[in-house]
Structures are given as C-alpha cells and as structure tokens.
N, C-alpha and C positions, 0 to 999 in steps of 0.2 A: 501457401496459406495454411494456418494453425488450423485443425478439424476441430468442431466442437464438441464438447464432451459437457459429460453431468458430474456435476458435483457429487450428488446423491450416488450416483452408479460408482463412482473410484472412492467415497468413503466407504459405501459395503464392499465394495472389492476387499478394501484393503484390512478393516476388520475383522471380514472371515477369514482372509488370509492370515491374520496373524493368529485370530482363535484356532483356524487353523494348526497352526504350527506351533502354539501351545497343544494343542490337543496330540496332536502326534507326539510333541515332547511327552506329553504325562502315559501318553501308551505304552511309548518307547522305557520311560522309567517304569512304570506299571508293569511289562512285561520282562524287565530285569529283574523284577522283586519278586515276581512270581515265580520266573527262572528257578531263582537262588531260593525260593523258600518251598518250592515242589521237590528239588532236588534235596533239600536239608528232607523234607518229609519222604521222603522213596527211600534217603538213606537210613533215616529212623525205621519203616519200617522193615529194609533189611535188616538190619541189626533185631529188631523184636522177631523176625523171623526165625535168624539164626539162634535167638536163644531160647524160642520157643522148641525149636528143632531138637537141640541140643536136649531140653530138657524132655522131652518126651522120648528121645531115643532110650537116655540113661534111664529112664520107668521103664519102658517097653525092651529093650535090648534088642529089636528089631526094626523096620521100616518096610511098608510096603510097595509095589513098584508105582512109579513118577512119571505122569504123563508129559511127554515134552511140550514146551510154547513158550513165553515168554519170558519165565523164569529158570530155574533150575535151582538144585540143592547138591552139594557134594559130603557125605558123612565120612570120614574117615578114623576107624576104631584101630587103635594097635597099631598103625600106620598102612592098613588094610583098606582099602575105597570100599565104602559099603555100597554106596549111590556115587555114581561119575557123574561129572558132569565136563560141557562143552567149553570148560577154558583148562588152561594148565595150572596144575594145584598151586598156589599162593602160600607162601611162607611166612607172611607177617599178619598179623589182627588187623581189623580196622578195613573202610571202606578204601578201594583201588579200582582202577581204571581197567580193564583189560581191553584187547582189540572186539567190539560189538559188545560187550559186558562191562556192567558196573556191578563188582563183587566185595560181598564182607564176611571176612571170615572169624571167625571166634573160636577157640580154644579153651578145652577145659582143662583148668589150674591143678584138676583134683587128677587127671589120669591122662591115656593119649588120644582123647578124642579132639575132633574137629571138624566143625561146622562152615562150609563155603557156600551162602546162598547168593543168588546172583539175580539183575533182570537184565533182557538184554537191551541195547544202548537205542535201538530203532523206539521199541514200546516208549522208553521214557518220552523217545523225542517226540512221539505219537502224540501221548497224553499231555507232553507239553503246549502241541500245536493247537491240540482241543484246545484247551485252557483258553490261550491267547485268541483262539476262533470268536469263543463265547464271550470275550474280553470286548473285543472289536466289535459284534456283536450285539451287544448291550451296551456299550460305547456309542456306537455310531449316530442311533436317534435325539440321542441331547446332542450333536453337532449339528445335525439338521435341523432341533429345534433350537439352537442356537443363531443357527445365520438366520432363520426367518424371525426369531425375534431382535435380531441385528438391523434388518432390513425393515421392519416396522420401527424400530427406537431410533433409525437413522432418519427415516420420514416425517416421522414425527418431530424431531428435533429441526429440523430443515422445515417444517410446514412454514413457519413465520415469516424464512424468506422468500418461500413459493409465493405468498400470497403478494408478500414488498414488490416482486416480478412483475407479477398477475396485475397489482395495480398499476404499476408503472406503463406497463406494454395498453392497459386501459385506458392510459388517460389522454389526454387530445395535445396537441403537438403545441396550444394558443394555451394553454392550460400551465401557468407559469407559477400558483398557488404551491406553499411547503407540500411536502410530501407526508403524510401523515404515519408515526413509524410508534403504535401503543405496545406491541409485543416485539419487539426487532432484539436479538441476540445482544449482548454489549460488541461482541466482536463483530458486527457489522451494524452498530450503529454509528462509528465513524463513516460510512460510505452513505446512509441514508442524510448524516451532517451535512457532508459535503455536497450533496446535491442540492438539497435545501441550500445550502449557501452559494452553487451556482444558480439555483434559481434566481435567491435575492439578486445577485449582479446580475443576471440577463435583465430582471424585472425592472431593476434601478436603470441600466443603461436603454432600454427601450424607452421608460419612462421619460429620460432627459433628452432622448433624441426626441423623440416626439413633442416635447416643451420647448427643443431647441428649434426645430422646424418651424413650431409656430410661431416663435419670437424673431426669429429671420425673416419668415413671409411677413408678420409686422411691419416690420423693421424697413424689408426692401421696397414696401408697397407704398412710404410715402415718397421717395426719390423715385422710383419710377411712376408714379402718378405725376408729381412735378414735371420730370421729361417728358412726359405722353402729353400733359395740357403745351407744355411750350411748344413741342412740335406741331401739334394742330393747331395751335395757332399760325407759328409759321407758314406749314403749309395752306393756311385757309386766305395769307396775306393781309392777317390781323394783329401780328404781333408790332412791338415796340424795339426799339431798337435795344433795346436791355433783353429783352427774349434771349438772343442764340447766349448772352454769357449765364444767365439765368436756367438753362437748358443745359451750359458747360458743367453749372454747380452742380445741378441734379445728378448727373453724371459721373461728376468727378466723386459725390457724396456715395452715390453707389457704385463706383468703381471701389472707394475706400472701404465700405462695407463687406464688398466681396472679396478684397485681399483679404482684411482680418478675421472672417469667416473660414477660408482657406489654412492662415496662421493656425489657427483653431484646431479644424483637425487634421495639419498634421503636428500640433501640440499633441491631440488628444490620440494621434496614429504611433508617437514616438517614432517617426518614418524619417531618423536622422541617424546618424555616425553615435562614437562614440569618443571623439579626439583622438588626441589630443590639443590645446593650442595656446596660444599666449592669450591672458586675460587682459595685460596692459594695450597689446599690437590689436584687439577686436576693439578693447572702449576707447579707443583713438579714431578707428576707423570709424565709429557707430557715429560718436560726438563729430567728427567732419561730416558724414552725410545730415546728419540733423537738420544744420543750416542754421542754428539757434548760439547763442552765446554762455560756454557753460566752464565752469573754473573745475580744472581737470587736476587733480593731484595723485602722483602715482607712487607717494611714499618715496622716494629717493628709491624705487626698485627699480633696474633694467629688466626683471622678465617675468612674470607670474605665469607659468605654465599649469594647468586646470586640466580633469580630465574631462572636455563638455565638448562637443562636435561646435566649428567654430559658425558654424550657420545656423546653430540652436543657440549659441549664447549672443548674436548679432540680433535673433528674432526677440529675445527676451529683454537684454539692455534698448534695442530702438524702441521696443513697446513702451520702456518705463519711461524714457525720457522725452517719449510723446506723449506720455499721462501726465511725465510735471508740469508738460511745456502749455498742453492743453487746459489743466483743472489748475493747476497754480500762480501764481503772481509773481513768478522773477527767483532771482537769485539761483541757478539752478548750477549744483556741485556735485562732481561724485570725484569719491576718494577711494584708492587702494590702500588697502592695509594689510595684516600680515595676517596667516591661516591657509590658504591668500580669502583675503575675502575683500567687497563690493559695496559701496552705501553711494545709493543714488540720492538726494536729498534738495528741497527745494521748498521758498516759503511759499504758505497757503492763507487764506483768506479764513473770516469767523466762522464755522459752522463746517469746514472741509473736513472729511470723513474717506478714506476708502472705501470700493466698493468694489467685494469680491467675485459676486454674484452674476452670470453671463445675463448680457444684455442688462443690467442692471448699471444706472447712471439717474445724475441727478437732472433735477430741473431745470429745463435752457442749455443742459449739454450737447454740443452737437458731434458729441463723437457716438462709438456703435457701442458702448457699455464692453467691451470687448476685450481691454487691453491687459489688466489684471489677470482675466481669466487666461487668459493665453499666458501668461506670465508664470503665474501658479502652478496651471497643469505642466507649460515645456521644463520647468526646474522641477517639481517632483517626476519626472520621467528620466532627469539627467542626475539623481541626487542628491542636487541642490537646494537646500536649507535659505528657506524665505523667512526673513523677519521684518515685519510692518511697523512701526511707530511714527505716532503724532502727538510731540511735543513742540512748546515753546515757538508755537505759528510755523511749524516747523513740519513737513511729512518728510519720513524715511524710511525706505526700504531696501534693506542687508542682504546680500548675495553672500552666504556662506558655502566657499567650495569642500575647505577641510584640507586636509595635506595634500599635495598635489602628485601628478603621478610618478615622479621623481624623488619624494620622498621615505 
C-alpha cells in the first residue's frame, strides 16, 4: 500500500533542495573567485613588498634585523645575503612556488642587488579559509531565509487547493450539487471539471432510476391489480368462467413487462459479449421465432459477419420486429445490405410516430413503452448506429454496423 504523502511537504523539499544546490553552486564559484583574486592580491602585494624593500635598502644601504613569522625577506648585495631567509635563493623575477612559500623575487637592473620576499603557503591558506568562513557566514541566513520564504509562497500558492480539499472532505455524501471551484489553479481545474461532471452522471442516473422505478411500479400495478381481483374472485367462488383466462392475461401482460424490464438493464448493464457473429444466421433465427410473416431479403449475401455478441443483436432485432408487428399494419420487411447494415421496415397507419422515450407509448397501446428504449441503449453499448425514418406510410429503422470484423 502507496504511504501518503503531502504535496505541499515534497514541493518545499524539493525547492530548497534545488536553492539549495544553487546556493552551494554560487559558493563553490564564490569561493573560486575569491581563491584566484586573494591569491592575484598577496602576489601584488609581494611584489610592492619587494620593491618597496629594494628601494629603501638602496637609500639606506643597510637593513635592520627581521622578526621571523609569516613572511620573510632575503636581500642579496654583491651577491652577499644581507638578510637570509627560509627558502633556497631563486634565480628567476617573478612570483614561484617554493615547498611552504610563495616567493617574488626582483632584481635591480641598475646593480647586483636582489630582493626575495616571501609568505609562507600555511598563512595564505589561513587567510583564505577566513575569507571563505565569513563567505559562508554571511551566506548562510539568506538560505534560511530563503526556504522559510519558499515554504510560505509554496503554502500560499496550494491555499486554493487546501480549501477545494477542505470543501470536498465537508460536504455530505447525498450532496450531488457542482462543486464550486472561484479560485482553482488552471492546472487543477481539469480535476474540479471532471468531478463536476461525475456529479452530473451520478445526478442524471439516480434521477432516471428513480423516474424508472416509478414508471415500473406504474406500469406493474395495473396487471397485477387485474390478477389480484381475478383470483379473489376465484377463490371467493364468484368468478365467471372467463376469470382463470382473464387472470392468464394479467399474467402473461406482466410476465411481458418484466422480461422487457430485465432486456432493459441488461441493455443499460452492457452485461453481454462482444462477438463476433453472422448478421444474416441471427435475422433468420430472430424472424423464425417471431411467428409472424415477414419478406426477408439478404441481398444475394451468404454471410455478414458484425462485431455485436449474437444475444445482443437477437435482443435488439426481436424488440424491433415486435414494435412493427405490434404499432404497424402489415407489410413487415427487413433487408441486408452492404456496410453490412439492417433496415427493418414496415407500413404504419395516419398519425404513427416513434417513440423513444422509456415507458413512453401511445394511446390504446398495450405493450410496456419499452421496446425502442432497449433498442437504442443495447446498439449504442455495441456501436451500433441507429437511424429512424418515417416516410411514405412507411416506418424504418437502419442498423448500421460499419465494416465488419474481418475487414
């Protein structure tokens, strides 16, 4: 299991870590520069040393004795060492390196003197380390106040979706209203979107179940009211001999309603395969169970193969051609044609209309308003492209599959 963690806590981590490691960069350069430009100024001031040396010896033509420590000076007149000093005499001008010394020697052009002043290599590295102490030093508190003002401008920046949180973990679980998002970052207001628009779908789907529940208990409550009076009749030894088939209808009306209720959701479950099968080998089978008389033309094709699980397009073609058989007057046709596609078709009376809407049916009809909708929702769950027209006394509805899975 993933531990939880703060957004807030691993964005300052990781800011200070990186000011971090700028900041040590600019030290680390900082402390190169200063290397290189203490070292350029020690050698400068050896050099004014030596020539200050120089020139005060050649005034003075003497030197007095030279406390030892960090420096040292070596005069050399004649080629005579006036003043010694702790390295081995140096034959060339110019700053050099010696073991624990950094020495410059200079030579005058006019005679045989020669000036060797020296410091030794520990004191530099001394003075260096000061430097870079007082560097780090006076560095260090804009780093601290750098993360604490890291870790305020990261809080502040994140308030908006503390509060998105805050209101979310607040609000009650029946509470299915948008979520209201007036300051939300843009980069997270695709995720307050998307909530919001699961809301809308839970809100929309509770909505219709609850409209569908109550159009069912409707729906079932005149067949079983019918059955309930016929059998207390019977039982009471008042009924007519038309009772028990009158009792069968009831029955059989709600036995009908509760299959296509069932159809329903598992239309609306998609709780089917996904094929593949023959479209011509299922609208063969579908038109035999009918029981009805229907002119079948399958385009001169032996096999339309469709990618639709063969139990879903069985539930969708018997629905339609119990809707022509039931709402239309005769003539009922369906043709194959190429794509593969499906047109169930059959004529209709003045004033016939589809009707898409669950539980929705016309006047005098005694089916469950049911059929359409199962229709609609099991093809938009398998792909399949529905097209409705009514022309010329004429209703038709187009099963478009589209290239088949073989193509």
């Amino acid at each position: 299991m993933t531990r939880p963690w703060s957004l807030r806590g691993r964005l300052v981590r990781r800011v200070v870590l990186g000011a971090c490691a700028a900041w040590l960069a600019g030290v680390a350069l900082a402390a190169t520069v200063i290397s290189h430009e203490m070292s350029e100024l020690m050698d400068d001031s050896l050099e004014a040393s030596a020539r200050l040396s120089l020139s005060l010896y050649r005034g003075a033509g003497q030197v007095g004795t030279l406390a030892p420590g960090d420096s040292a000076i070596r005069i050399i007149d004649g080629g005579v060492a006036v003043t010694d000093a702790p390295w081995a005499p140096v034959t060339a001008d110019g700053g050099q390196d010696l073991p624990g010394w950094r020495v410059f020697r200079l030579a005058d052009p006019a005679g045989d003197l020669v000036v060797e002043v020296g410091h030794t290599t520990a004191w530099r590295r001394d003075e260096l380390r000061e430097s870079l102490t007082w560097l780090v030093g006076l560095m260090l508190p804009v780093l601290l106040a750098a993360a604490l003002a890291i870790r305020g401008a990261v809080g502040s920046a994140l308030r908006p979706a503390t509060r998105f949180a805050g209101e979310l973990r607040r609000r009650s679980a029946q509470d299915l209203s948008p979520v209201a998002t007036p300051d939300l970052p843009i980069e997270l207001d695709p995720i307050a979107q998307a909530l919001n628009g699961y809301l809308d779908t839970i809100r929309a789907r509770i909505d219709a179940e609850r409209q569908f529940a109550t159009n069912a208990a409707h729906e079932l409550r005149t067949p079983i009211s019918a059955a309930s009076g016929q059998a207390q009749l019977i039982a009471a030894g008042l009924a007519d001999d038309a009772a028990a088939g009158r009792l069968a209808g009831a029955l059989s009306r709600m036995g009908h309603l509760v299959e296509r209720l069932l159809q329903l959701s598992r239309a609306e479950a998609g709780a089917m395969g996904a094929g593949p099968c023959d479209l011509i080998r299922v609208a063969r089978m579908v038109i035999d169970d009918i029981g009805q008389p229907v002119m079948f033309d399958d385009g001169e094709t032996t096999q339309a193969p469709v990618a639709v699980d063969p139990d879903a397009l069985a539930l969708i073609l018997r629905n339609l051609l119990r809707n022509a058989v039931d709402h239309g007057t005769g003539d009922l046709r369906v043709l194959i044609s190429a794509g593969p596609a499906l047109t169930v078709s059959n004529a209709v009376g003045p004033g016939a209309a589809f009707r898409h809407a669950t539980f929705d049916k016309g006047a005098g009809s005694q089916g469950a308003g049911l059929g359409l909708a199962i229709v609609t929702r099991m093809a938009a769950a398998h792909g399949i492209a529905v097209r409705y027209a009514m022309t010329d006394a004429r209703a038709r509805v187009t099963l478009d599959f589209g290239p088949g899975p073989d193509a």
